[in-house]
CHARMM internal coordinates of N, CA and C (Angstrom, degrees):
IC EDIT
DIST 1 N 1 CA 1.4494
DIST 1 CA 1 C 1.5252
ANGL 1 N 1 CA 1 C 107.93
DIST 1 C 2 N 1.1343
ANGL 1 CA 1 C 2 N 131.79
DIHE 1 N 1 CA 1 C 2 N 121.83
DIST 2 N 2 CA 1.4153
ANGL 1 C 2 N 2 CA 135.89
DIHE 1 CA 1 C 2 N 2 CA 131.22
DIST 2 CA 2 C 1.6127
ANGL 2 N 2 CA 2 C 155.85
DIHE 1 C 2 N 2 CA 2 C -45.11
DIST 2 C 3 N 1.1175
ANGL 2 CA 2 C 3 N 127.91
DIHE 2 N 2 CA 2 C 3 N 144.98
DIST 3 N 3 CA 1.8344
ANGL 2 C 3 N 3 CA 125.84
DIHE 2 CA 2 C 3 N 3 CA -168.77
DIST 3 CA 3 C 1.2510
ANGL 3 N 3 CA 3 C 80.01
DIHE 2 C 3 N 3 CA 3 C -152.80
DIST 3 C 4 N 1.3324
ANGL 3 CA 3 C 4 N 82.80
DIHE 3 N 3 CA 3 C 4 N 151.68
DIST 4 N 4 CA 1.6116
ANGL 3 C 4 N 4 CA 112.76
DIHE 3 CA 3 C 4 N 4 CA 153.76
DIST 4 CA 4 C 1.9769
ANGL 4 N 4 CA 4 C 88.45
DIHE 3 C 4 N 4 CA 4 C 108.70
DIST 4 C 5 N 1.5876
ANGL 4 CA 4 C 5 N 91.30
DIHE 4 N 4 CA 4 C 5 N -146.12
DIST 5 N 5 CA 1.4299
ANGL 4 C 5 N 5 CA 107.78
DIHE 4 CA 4 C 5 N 5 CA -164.47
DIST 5 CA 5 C 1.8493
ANGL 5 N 5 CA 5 C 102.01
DIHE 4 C 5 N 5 CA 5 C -72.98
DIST 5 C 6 N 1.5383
ANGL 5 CA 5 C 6 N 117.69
DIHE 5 N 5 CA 5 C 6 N -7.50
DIST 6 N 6 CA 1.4384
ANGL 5 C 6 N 6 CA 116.92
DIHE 5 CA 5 C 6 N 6 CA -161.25
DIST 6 CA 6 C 1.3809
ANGL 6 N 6 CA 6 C 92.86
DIHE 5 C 6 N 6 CA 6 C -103.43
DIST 6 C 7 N 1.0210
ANGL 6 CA 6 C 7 N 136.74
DIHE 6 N 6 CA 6 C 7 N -23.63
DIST 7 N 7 CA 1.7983
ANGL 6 C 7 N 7 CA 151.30
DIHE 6 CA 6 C 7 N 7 CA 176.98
DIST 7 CA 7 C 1.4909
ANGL 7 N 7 CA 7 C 92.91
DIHE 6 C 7 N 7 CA 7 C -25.98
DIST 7 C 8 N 1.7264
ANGL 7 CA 7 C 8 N 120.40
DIHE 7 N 7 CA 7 C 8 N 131.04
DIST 8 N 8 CA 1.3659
ANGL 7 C 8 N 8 CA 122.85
DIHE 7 CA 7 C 8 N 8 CA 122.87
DIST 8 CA 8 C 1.4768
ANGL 8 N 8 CA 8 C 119.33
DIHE 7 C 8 N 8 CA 8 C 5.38
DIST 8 C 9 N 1.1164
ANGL 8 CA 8 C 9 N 107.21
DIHE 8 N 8 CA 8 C 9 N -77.31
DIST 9 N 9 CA 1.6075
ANGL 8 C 9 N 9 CA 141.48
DIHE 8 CA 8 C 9 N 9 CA -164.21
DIST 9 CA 9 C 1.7564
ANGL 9 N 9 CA 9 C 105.90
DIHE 8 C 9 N 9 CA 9 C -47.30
DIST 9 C 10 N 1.4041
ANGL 9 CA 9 C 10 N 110.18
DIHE 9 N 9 CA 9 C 10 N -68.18
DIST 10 N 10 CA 1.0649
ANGL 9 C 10 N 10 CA 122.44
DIHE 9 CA 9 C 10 N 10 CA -172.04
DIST 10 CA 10 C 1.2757
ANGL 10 N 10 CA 10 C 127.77
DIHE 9 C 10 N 10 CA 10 C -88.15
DIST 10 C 11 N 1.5475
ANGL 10 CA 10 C 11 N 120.81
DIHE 10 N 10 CA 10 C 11 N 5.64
DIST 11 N 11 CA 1.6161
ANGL 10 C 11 N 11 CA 155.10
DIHE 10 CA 10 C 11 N 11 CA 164.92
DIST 11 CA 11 C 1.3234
ANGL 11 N 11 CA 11 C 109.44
DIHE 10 C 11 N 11 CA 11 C -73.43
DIST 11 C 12 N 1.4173
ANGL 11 CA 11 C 12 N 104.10
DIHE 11 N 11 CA 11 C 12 N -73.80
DIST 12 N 12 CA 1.5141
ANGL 11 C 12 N 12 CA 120.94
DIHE 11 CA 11 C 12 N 12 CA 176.16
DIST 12 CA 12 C 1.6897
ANGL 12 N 12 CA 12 C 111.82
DIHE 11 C 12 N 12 CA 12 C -81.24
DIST 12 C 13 N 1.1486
ANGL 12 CA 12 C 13 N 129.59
DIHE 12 N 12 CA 12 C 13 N -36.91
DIST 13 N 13 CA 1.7838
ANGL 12 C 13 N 13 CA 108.54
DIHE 12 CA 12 C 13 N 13 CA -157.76
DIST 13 CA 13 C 1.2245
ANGL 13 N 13 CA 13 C 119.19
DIHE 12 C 13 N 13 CA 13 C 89.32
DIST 13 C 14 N 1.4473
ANGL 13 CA 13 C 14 N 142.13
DIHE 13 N 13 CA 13 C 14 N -2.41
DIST 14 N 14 CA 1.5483
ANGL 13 C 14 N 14 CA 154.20
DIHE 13 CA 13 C 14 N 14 CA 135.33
DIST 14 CA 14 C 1.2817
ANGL 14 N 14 CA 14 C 120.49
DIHE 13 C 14 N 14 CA 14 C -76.73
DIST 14 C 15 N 1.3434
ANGL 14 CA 14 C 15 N 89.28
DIHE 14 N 14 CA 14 C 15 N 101.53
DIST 15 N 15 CA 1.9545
ANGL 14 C 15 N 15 CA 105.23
DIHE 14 CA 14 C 15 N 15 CA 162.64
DIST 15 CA 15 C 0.7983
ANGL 15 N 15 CA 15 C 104.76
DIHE 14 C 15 N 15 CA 15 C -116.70
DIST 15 C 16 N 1.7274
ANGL 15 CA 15 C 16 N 93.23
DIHE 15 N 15 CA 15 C 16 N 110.06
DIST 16 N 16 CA 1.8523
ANGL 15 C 16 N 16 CA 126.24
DIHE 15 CA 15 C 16 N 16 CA 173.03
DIST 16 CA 16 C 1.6675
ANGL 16 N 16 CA 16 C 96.16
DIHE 15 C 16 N 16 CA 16 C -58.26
DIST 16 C 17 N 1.6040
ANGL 16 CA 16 C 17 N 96.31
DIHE 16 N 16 CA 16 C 17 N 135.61
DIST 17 N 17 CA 1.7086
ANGL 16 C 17 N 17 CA 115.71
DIHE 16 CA 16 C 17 N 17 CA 164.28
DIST 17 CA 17 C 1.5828
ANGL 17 N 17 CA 17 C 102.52
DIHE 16 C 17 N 17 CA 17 C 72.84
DIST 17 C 18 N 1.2747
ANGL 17 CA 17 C 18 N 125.06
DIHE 17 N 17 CA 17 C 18 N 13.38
DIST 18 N 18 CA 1.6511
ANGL 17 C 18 N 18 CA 121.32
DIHE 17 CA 17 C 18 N 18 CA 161.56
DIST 18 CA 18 C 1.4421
ANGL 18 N 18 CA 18 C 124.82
DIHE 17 C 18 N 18 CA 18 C -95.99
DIST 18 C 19 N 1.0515
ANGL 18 CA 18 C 19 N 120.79
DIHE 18 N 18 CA 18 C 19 N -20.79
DIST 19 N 19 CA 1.2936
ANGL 18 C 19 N 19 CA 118.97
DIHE 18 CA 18 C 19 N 19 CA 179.23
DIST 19 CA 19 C 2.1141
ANGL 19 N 19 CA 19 C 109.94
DIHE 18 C 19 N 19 CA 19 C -129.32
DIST 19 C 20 N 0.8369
ANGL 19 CA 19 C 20 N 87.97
DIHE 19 N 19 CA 19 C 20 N 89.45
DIST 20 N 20 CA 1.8664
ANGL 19 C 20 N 20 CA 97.55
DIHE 19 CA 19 C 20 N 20 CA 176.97
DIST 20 CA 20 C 1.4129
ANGL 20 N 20 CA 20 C 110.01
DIHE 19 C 20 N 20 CA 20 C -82.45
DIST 20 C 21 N 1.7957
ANGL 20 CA 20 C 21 N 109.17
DIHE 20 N 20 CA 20 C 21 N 108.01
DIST 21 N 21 CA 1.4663
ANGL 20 C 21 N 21 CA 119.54
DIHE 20 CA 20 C 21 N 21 CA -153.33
DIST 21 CA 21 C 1.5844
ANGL 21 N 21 CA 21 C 79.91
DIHE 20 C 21 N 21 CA 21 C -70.69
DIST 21 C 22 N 1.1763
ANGL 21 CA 21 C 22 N 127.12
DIHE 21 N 21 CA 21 C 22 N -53.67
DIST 22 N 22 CA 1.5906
ANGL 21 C 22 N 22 CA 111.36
DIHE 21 CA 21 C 22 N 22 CA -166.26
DIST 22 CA 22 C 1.8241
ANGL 22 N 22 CA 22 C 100.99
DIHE 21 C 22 N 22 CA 22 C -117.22
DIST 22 C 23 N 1.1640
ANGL 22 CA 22 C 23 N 92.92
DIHE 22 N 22 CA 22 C 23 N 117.46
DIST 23 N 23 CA 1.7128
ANGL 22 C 23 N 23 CA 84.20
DIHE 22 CA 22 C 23 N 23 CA -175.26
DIST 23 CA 23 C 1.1706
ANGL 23 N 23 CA 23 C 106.36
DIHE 22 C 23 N 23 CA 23 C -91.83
DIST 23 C 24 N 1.6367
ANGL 23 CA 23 C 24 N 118.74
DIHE 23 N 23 CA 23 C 24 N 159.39
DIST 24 N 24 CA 1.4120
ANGL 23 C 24 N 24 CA 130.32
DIHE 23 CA 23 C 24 N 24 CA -164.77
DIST 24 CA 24 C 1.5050
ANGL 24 N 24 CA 24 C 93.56
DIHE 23 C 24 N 24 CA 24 C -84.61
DIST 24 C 25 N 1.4239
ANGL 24 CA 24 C 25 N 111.71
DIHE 24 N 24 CA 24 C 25 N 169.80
DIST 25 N 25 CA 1.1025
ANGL 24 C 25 N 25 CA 128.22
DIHE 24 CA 24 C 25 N 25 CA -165.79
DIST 25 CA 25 C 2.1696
ANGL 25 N 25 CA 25 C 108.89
DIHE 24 C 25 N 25 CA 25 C -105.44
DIST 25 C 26 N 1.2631
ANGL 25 CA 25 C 26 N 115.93
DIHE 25 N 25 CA 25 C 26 N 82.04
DIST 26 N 26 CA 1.0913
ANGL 25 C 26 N 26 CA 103.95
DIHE 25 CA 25 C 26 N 26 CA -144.33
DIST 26 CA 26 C 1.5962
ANGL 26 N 26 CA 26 C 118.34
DIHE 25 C 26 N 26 CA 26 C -87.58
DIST 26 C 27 N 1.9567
ANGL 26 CA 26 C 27 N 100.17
DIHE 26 N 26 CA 26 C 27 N 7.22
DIST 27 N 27 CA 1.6647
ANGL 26 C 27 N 27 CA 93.27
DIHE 26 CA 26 C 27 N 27 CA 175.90
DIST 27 CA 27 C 1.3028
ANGL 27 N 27 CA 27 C 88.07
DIHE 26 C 27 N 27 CA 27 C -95.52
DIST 27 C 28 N 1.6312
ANGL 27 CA 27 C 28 N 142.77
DIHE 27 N 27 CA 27 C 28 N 28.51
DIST 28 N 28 CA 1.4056
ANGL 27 C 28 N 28 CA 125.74
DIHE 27 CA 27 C 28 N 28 CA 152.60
DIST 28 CA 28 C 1.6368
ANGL 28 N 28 CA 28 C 108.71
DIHE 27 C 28 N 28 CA 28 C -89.29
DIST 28 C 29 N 1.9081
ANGL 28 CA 28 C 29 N 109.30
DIHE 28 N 28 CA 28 C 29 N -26.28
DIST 29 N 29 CA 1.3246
ANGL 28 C 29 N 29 CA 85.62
DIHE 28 CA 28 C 29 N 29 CA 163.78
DIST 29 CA 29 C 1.1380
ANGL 29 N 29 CA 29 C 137.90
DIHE 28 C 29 N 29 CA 29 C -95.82
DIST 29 C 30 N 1.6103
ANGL 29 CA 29 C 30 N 123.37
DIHE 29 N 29 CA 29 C 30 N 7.36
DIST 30 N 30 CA 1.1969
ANGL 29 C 30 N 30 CA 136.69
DIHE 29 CA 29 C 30 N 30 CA -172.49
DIST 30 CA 30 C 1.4105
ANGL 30 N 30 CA 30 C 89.18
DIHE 29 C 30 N 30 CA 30 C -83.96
DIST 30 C 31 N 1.6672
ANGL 30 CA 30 C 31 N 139.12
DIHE 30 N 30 CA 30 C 31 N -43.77
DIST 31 N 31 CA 1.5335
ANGL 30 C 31 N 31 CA 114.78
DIHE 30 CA 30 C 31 N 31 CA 177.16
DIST 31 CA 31 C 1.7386
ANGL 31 N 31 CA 31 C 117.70
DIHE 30 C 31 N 31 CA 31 C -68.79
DIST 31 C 32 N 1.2644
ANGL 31 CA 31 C 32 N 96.56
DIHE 31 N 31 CA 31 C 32 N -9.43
DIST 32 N 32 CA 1.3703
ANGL 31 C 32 N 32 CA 103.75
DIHE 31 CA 31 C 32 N 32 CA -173.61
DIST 32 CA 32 C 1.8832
ANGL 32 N 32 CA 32 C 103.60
DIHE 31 C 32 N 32 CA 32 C -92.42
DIST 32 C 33 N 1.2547
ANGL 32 CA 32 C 33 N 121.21
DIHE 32 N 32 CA 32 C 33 N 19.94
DIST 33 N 33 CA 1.4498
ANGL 32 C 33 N 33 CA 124.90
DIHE 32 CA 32 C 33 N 33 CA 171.60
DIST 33 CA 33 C 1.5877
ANGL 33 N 33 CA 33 C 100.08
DIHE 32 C 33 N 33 CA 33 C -146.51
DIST 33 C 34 N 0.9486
ANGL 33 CA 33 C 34 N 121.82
DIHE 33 N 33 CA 33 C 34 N 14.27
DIST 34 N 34 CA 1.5334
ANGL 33 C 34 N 34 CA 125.61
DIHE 33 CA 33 C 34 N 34 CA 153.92
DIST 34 CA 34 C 1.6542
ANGL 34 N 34 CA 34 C 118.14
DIHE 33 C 34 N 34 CA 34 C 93.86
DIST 34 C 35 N 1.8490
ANGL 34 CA 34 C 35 N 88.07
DIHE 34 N 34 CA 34 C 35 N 25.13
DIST 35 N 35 CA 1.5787
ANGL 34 C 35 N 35 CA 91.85
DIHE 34 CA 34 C 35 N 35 CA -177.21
DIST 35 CA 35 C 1.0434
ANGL 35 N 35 CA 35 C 114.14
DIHE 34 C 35 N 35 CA 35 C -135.20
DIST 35 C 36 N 1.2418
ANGL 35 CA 35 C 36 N 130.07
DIHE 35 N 35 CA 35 C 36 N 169.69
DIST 36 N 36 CA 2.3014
ANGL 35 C 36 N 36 CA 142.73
DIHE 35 CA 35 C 36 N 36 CA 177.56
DIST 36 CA 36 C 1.6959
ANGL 36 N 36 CA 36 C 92.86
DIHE 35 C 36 N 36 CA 36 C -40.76
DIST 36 C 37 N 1.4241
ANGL 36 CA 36 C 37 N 105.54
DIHE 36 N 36 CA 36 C 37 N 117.55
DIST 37 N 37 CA 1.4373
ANGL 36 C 37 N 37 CA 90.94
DIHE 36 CA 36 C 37 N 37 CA 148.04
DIST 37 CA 37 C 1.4519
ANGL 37 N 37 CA 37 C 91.46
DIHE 36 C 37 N 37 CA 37 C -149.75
DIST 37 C 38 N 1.5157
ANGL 37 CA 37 C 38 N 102.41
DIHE 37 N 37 CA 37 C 38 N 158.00
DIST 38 N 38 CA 1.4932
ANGL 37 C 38 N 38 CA 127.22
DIHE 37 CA 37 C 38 N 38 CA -150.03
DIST 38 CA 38 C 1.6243
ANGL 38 N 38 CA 38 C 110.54
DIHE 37 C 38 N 38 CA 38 C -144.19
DIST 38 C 39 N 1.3178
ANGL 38 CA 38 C 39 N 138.12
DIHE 38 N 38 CA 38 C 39 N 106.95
DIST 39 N 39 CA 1.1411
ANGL 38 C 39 N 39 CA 128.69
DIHE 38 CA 38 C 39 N 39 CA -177.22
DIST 39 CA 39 C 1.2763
ANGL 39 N 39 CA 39 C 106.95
DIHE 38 C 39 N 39 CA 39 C -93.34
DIST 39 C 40 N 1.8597
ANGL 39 CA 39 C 40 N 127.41
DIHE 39 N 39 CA 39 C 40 N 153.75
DIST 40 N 40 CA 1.7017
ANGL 39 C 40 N 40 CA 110.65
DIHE 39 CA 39 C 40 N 40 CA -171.61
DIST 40 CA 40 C 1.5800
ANGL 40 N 40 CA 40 C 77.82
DIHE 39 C 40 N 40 CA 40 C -153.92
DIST 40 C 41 N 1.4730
ANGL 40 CA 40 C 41 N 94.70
DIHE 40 N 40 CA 40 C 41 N 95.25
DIST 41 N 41 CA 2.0507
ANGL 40 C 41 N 41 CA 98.28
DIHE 40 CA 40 C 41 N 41 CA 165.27
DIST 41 CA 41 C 1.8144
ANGL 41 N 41 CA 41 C 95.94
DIHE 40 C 41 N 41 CA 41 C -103.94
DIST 41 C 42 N 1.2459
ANGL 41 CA 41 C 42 N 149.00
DIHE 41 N 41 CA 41 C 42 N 33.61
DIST 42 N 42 CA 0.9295
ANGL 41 C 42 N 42 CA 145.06
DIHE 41 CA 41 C 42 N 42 CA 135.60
DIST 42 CA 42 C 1.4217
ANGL 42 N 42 CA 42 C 132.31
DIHE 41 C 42 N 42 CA 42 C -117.29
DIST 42 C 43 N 1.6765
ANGL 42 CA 42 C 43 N 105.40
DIHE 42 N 42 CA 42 C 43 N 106.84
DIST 43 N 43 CA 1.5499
ANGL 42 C 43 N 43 CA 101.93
DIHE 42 CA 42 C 43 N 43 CA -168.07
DIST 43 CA 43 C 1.7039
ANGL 43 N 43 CA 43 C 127.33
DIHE 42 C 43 N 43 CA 43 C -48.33
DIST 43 C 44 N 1.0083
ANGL 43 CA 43 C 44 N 135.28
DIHE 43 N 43 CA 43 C 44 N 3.48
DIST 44 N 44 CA 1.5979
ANGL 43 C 44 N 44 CA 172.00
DIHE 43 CA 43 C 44 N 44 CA -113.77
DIST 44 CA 44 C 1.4754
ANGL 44 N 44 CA 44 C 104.47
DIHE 43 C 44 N 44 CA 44 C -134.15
DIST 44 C 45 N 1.5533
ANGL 44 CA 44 C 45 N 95.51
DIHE 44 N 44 CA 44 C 45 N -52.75
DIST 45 N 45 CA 1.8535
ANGL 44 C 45 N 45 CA 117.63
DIHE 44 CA 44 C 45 N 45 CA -178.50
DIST 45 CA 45 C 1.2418
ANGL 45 N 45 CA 45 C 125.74
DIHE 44 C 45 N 45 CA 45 C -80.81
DIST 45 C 46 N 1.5299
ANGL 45 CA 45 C 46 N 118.14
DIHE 45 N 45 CA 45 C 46 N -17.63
DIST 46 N 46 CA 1.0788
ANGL 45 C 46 N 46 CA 132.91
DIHE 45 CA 45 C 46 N 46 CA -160.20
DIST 46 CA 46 C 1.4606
ANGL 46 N 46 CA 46 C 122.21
DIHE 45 C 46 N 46 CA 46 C -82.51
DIST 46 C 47 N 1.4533
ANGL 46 CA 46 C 47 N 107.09
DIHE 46 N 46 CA 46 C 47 N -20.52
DIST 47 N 47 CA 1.4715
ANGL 46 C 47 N 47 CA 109.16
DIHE 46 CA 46 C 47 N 47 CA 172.66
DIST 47 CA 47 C 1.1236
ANGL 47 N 47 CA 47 C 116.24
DIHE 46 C 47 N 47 CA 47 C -71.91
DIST 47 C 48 N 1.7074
ANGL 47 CA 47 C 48 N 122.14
DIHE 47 N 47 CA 47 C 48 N -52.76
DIST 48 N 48 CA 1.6848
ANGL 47 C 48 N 48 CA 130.82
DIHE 47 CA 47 C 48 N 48 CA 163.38
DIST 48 CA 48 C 1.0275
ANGL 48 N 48 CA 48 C 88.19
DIHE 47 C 48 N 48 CA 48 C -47.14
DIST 48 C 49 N 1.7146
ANGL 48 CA 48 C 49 N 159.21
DIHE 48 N 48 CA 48 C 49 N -115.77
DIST 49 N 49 CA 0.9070
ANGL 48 C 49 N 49 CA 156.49
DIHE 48 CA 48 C 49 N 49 CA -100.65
DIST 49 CA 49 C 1.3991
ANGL 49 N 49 CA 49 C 115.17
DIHE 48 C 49 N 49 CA 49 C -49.63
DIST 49 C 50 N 1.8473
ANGL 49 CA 49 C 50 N 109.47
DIHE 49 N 49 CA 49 C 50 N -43.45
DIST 50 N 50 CA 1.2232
ANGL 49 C 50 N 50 CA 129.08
DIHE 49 CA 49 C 50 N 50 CA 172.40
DIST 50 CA 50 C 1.6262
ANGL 50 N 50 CA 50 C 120.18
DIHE 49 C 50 N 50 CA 50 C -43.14
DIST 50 C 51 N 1.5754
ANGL 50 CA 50 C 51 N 106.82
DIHE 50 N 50 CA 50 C 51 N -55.22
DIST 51 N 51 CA 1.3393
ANGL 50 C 51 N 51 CA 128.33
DIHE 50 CA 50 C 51 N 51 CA 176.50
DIST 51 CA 51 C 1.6680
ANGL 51 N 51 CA 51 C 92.73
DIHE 50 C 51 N 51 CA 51 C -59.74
DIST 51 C 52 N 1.1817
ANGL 51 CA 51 C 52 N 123.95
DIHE 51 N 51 CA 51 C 52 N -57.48
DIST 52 N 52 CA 1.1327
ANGL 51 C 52 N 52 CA 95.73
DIHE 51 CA 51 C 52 N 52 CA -153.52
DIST 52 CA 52 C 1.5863
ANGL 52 N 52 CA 52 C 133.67
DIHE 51 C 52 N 52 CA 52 C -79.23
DIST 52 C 53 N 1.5775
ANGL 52 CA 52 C 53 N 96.11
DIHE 52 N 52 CA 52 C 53 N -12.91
DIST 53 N 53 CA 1.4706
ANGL 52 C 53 N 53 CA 121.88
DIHE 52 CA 52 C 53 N 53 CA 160.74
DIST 53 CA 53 C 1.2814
ANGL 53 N 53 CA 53 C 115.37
DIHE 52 C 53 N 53 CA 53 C -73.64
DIST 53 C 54 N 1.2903
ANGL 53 CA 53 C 54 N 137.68
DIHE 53 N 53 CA 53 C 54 N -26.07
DIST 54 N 54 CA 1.3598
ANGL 53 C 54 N 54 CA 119.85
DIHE 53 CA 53 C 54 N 54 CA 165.88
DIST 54 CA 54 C 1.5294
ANGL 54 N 54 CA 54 C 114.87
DIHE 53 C 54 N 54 CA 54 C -104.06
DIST 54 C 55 N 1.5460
ANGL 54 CA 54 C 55 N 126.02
DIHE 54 N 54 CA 54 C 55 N 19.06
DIST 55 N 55 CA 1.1518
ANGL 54 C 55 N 55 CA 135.78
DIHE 54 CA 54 C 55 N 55 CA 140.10
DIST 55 CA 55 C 1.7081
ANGL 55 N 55 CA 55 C 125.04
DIHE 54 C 55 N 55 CA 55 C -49.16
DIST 55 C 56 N 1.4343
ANGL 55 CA 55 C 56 N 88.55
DIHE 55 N 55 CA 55 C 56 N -58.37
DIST 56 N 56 CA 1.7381
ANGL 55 C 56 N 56 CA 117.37
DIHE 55 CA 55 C 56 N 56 CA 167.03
DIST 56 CA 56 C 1.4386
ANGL 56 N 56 CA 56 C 107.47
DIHE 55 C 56 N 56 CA 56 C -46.49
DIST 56 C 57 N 1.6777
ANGL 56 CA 56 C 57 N 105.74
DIHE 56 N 56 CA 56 C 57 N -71.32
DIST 57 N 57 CA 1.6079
ANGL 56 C 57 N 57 CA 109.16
DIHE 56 CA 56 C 57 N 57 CA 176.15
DIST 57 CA 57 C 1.6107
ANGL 57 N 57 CA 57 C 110.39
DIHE 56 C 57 N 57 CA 57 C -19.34
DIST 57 C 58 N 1.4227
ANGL 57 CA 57 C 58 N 103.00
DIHE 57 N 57 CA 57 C 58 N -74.21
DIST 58 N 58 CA 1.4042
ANGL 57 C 58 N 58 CA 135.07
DIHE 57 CA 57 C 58 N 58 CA -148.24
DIST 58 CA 58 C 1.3600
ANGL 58 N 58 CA 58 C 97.10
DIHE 57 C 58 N 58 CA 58 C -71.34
DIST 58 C 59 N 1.5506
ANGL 58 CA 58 C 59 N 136.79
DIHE 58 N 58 CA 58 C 59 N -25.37
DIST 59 N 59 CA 1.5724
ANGL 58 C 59 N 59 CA 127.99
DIHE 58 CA 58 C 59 N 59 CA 137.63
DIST 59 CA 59 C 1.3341
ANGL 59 N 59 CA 59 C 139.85
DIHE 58 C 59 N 59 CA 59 C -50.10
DIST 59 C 60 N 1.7776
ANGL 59 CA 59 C 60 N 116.26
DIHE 59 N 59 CA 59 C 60 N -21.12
DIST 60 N 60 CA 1.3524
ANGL 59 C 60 N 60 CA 127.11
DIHE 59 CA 59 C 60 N 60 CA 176.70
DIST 60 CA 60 C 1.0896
ANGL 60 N 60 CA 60 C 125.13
DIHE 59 C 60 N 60 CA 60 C 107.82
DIST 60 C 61 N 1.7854
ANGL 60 CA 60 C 61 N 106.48
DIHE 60 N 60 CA 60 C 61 N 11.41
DIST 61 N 61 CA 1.4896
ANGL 60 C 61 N 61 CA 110.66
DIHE 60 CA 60 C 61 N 61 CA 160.43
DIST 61 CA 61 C 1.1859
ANGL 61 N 61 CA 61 C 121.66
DIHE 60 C 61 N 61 CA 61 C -122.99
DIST 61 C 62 N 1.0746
ANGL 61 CA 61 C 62 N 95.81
DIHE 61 N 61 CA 61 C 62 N 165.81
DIST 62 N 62 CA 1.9913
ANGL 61 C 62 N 62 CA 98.69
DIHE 61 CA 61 C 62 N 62 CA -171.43
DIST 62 CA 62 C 2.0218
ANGL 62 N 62 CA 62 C 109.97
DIHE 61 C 62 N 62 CA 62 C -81.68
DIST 62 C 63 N 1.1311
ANGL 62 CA 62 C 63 N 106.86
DIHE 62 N 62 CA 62 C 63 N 146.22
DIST 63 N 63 CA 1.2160
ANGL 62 C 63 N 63 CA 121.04
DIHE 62 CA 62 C 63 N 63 CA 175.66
DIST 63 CA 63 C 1.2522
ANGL 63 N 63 CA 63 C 132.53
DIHE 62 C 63 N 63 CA 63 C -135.14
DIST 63 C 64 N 1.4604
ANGL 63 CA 63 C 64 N 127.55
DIHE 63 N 63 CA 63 C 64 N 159.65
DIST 64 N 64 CA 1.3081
ANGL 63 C 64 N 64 CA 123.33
DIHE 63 CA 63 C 64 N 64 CA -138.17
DIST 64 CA 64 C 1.4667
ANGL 64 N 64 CA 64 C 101.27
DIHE 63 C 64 N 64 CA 64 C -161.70
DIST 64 C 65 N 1.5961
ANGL 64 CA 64 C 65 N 111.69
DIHE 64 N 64 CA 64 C 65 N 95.50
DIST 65 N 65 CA 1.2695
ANGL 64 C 65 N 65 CA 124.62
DIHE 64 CA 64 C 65 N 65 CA -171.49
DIST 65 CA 65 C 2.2090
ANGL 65 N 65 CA 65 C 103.91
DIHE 64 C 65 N 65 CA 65 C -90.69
DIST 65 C 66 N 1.2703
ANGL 65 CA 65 C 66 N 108.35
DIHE 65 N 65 CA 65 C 66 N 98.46
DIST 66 N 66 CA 1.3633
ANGL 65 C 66 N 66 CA 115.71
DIHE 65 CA 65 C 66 N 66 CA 159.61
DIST 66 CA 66 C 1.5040
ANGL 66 N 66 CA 66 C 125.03
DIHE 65 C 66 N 66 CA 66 C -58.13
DIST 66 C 67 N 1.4513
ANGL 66 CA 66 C 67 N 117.82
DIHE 66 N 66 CA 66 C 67 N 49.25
DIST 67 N 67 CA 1.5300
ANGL 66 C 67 N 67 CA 109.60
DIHE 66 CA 66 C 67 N 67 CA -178.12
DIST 67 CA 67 C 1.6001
ANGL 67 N 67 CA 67 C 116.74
DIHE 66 C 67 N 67 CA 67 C -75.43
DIST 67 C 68 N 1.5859
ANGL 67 CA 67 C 68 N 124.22
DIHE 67 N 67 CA 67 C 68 N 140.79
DIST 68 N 68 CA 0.8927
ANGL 67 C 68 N 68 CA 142.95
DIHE 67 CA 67 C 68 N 68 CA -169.35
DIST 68 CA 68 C 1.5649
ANGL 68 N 68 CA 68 C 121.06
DIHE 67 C 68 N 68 CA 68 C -105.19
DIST 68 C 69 N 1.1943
ANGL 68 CA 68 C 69 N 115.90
DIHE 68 N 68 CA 68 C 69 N 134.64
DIST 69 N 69 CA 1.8539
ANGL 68 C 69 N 69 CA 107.51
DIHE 68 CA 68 C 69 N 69 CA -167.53
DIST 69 CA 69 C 1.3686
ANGL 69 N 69 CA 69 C 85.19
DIHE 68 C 69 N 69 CA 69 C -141.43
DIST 69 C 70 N 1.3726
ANGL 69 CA 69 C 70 N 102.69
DIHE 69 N 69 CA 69 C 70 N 179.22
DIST 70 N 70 CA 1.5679
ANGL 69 C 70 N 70 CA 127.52
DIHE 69 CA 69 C 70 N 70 CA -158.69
DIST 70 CA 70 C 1.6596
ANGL 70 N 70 CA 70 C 77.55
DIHE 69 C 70 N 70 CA 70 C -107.64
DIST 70 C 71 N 1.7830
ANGL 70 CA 70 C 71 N 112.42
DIHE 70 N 70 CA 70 C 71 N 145.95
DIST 71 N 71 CA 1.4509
ANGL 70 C 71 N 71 CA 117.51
DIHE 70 CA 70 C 71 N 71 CA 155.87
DIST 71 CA 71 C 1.3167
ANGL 71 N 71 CA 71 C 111.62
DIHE 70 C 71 N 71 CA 71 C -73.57
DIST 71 C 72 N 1.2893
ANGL 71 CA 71 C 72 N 95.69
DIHE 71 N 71 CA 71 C 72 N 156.71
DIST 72 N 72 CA 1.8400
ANGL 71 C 72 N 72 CA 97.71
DIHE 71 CA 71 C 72 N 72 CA 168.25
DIST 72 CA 72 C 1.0462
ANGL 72 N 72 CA 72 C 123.92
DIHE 71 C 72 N 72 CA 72 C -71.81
END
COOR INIT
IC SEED 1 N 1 CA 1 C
IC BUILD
């Protein structure tokens, strides 16, 4: 494998695994591995969301906040 100026990457302008045209939805897989997951497409939601994921934490399971942003 290569870095730097000889990289795949920096030849072509494709960096594999950086841009996920449709990204998965990952507090469906965080319930689907036995932990909090929480999706927050409204910036509005996000403070509760916070609380409520480290509520979870602070019970002894892991959690998994899906926040959603606008691309550039």
């Amino acid at each position: 494998m290569r870095y730097g100026a000889d990289s795949f990457s920096e030849k072509t302008g494709v960096w594999v695994g950086v841009d996920l045209a449709s990204s998965p939805n990952y507090a469906l897989i965080a319930h689907a591995c036995g932990a909090y997951g929480q999706r927050v497409d409204d910036p509005s939601a996000l403070q509760s969301a916070i609380r409520d994921a480290l509520d979870v934490v602070r019970g002894g399971k892991p959690a998994v906040l899906d926040v959603r942003i606008k691309p550039y």
